[in-house]
Every structure is written in structure tokens, then in C-alpha cells.
PyMOL CGO cylinders between C-alpha atoms (Angstrom):
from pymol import cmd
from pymol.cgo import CYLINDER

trace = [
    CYLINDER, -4.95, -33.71, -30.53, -5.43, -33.38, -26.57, 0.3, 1, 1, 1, 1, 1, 1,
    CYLINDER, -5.43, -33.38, -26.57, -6.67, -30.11, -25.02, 0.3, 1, 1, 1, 1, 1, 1,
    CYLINDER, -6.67, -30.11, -25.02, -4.72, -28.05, -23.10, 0.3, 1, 1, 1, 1, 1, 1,
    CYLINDER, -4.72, -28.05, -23.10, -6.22, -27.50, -19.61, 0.3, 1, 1, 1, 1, 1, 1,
    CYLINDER, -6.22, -27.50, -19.61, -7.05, -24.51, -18.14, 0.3, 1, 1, 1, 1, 1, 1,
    CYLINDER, -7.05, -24.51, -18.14, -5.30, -23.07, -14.82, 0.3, 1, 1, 1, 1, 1, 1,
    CYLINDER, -5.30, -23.07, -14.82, -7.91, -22.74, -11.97, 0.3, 1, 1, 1, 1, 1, 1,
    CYLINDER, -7.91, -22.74, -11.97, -8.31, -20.16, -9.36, 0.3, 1, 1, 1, 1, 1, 1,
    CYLINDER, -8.31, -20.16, -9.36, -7.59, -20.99, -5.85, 0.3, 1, 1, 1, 1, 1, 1,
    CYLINDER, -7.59, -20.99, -5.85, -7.31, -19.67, -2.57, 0.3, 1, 1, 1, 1, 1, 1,
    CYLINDER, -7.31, -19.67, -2.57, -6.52, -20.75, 0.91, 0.3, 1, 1, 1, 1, 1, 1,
    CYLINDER, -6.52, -20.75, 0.91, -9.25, -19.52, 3.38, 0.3, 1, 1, 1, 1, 1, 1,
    CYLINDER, -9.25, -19.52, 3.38, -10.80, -20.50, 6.71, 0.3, 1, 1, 1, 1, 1, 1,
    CYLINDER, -10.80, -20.50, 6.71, -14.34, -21.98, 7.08, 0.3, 1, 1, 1, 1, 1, 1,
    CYLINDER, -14.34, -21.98, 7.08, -16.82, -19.44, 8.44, 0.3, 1, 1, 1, 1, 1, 1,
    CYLINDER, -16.82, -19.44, 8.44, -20.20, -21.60, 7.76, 0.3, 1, 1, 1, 1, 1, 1,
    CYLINDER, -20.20, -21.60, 7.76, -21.04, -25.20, 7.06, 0.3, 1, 1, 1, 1, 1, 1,
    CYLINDER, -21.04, -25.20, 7.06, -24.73, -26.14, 6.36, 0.3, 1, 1, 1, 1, 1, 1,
    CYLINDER, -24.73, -26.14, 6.36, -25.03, -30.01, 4.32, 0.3, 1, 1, 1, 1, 1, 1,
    CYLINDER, -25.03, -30.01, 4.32, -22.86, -29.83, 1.26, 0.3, 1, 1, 1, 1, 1, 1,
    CYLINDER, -22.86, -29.83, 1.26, -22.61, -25.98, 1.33, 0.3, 1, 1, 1, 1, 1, 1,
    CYLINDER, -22.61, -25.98, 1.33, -19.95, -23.88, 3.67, 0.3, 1, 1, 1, 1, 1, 1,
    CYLINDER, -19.95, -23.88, 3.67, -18.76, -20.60, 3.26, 0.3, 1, 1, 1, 1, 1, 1,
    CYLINDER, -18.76, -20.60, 3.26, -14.83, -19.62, 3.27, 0.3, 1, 1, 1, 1, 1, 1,
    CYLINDER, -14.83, -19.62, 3.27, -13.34, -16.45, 4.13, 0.3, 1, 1, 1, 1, 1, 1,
    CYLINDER, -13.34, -16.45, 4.13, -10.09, -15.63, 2.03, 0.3, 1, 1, 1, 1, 1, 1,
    CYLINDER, -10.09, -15.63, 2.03, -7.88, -12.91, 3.79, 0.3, 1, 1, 1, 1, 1, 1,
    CYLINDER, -7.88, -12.91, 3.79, -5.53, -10.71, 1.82, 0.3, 1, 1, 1, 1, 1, 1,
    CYLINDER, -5.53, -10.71, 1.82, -3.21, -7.95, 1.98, 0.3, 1, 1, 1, 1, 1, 1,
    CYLINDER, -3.21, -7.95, 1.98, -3.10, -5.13, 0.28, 0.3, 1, 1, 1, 1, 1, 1,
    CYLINDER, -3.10, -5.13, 0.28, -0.54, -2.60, 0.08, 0.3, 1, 1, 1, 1, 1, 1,
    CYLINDER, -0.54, -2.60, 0.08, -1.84, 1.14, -0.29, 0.3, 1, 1, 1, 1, 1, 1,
    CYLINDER, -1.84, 1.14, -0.29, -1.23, 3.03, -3.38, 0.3, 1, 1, 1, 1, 1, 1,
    CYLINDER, -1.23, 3.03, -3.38, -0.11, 6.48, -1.43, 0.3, 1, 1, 1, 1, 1, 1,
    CYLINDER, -0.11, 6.48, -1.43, 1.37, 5.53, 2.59, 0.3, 1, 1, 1, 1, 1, 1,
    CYLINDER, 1.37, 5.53, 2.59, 2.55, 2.11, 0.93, 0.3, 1, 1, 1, 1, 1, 1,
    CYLINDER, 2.55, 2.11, 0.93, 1.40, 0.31, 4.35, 0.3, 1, 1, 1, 1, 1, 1,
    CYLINDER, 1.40, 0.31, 4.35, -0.09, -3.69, 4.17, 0.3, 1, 1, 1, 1, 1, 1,
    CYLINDER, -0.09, -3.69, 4.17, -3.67, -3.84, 5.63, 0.3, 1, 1, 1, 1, 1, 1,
    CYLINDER, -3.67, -3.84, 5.63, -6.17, -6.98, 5.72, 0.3, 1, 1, 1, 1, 1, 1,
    CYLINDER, -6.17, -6.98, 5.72, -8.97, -7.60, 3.26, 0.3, 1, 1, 1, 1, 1, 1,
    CYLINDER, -8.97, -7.60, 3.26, -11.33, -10.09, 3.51, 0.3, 1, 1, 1, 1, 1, 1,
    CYLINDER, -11.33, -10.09, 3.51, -13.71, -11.61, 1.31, 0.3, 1, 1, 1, 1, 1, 1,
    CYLINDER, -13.71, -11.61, 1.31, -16.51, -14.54, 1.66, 0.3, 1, 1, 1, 1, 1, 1,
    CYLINDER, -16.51, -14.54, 1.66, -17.29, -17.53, -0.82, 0.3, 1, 1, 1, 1, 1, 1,
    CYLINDER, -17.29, -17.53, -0.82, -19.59, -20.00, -1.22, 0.3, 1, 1, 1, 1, 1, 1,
    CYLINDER, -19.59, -20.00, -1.22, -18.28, -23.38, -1.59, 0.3, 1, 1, 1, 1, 1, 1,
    CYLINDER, -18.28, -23.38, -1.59, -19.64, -26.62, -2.65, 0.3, 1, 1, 1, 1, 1, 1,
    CYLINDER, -19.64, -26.62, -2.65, -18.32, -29.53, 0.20, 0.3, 1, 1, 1, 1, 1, 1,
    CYLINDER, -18.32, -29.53, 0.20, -19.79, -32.87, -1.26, 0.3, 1, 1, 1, 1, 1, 1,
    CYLINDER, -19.79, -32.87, -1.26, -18.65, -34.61, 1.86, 0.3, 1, 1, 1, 1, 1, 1,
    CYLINDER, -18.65, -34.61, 1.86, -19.98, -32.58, 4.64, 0.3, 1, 1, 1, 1, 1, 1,
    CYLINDER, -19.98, -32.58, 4.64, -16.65, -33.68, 6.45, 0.3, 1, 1, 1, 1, 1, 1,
    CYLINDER, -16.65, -33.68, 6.45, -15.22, -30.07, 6.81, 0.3, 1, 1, 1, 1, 1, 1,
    CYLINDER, -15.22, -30.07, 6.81, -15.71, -28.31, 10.11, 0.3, 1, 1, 1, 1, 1, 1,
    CYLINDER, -15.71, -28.31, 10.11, -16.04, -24.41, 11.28, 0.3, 1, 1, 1, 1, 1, 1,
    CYLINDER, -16.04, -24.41, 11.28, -12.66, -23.19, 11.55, 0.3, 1, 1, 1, 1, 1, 1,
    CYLINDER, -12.66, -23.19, 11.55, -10.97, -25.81, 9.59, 0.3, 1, 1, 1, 1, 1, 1,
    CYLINDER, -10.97, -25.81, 9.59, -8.52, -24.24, 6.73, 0.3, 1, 1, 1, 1, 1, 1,
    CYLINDER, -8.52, -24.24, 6.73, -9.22, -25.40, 3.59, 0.3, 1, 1, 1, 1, 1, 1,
    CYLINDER, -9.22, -25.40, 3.59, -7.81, -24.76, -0.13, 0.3, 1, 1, 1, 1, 1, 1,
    CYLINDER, -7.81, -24.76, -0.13, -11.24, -23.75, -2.80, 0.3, 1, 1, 1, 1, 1, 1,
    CYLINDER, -11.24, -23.75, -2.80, -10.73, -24.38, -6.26, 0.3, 1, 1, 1, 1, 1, 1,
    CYLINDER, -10.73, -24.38, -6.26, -13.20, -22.44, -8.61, 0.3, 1, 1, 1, 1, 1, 1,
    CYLINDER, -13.20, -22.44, -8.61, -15.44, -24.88, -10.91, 0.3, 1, 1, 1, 1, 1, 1,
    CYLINDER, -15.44, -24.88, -10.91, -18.89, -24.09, -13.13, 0.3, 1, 1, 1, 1, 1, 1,
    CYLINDER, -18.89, -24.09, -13.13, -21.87, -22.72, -11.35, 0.3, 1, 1, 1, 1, 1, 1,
    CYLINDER, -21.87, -22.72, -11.35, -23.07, -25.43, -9.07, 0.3, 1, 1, 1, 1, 1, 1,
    CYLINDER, -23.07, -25.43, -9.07, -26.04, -23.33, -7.66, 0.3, 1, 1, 1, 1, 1, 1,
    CYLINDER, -26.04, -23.33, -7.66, -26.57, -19.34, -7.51, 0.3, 1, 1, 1, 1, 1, 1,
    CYLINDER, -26.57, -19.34, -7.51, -24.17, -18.32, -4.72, 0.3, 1, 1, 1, 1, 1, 1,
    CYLINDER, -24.17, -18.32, -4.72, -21.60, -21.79, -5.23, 0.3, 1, 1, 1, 1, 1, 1,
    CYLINDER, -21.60, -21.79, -5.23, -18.90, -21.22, -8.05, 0.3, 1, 1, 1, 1, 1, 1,
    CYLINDER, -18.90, -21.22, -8.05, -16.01, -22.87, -5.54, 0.3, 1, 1, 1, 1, 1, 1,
    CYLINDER, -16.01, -22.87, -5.54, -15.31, -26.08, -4.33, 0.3, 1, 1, 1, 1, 1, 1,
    CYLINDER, -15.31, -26.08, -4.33, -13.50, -27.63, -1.95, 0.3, 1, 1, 1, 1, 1, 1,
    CYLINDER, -13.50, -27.63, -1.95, -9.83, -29.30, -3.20, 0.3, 1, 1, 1, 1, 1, 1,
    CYLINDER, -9.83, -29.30, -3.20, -9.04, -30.81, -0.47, 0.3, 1, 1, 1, 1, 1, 1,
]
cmd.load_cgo(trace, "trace")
């Protein structure tokens, strides 16, 4: 009997950082306010794992989240 696979997490975000195989990706969201029901930006940073090195500042990229790779990296790039 096969397993069924598990969905992973992923998010569209813009590269911030990129240092060898590690770059970090910030993910912007809105949110819409519980009381004045008004959208405002949130923003949040991830470490990613980028086995290539290819991936540039700036770039937009799509992070998939995999095991621990190191103690900050639980993301990689999909792409």
C-alpha cells in the first residue's frame, strides 16, 4: 500500500539576502483588521536553503518548507 503524501507549505516572497547556498526571503501579507476591517502589509523573513547559488537579490522566488536543514533553514527554494 503507497503512502499518501503530505501537502507542503509555500509561499511566494522576494529575496532579501543571498550568502553560498543560504538566502533569506521576505513573504508579504495582508491582513485585514478585526475592528476598522482595513487591509495592511505584514511581512515576515525566512531562511532558505538555495543548493544552486543561482538566485539573485531581488529575484521572486516560490519556498517550499522541508526538514531542518540547519538551525535557522526549514525552507527551500522550489523553483
Amino acid at each position: 500500500m503507497t503512502e499518501p503524501t503530505k501537502h507542503k507549505q509555500t509561499f511566494k516572497g522576494k529575496i532579501v539576502s543571498s550568502a553560498g547556498k543560504s538566502a533569506v526571503v521576505e513573504v508579504m501579507r495582508y491582513i485585514k483588521h478585526p475592528k476598522y476591517r482595513k487591509y495592511f502589509k505584514r511581512s515576515k523573513k525566512y531562511g532558505v536553503h538555495d543548493e544552486t547559488g543561482q538566485h539573485k537579490i531581488g529575484e521572486t522566488v516560490v519556498i517550499e518548507s522541508s526538514r531542518p536543514l540547519s538551525g535557522s533553514k526549514n525552507w527551500i527554494i522550489k523553483n
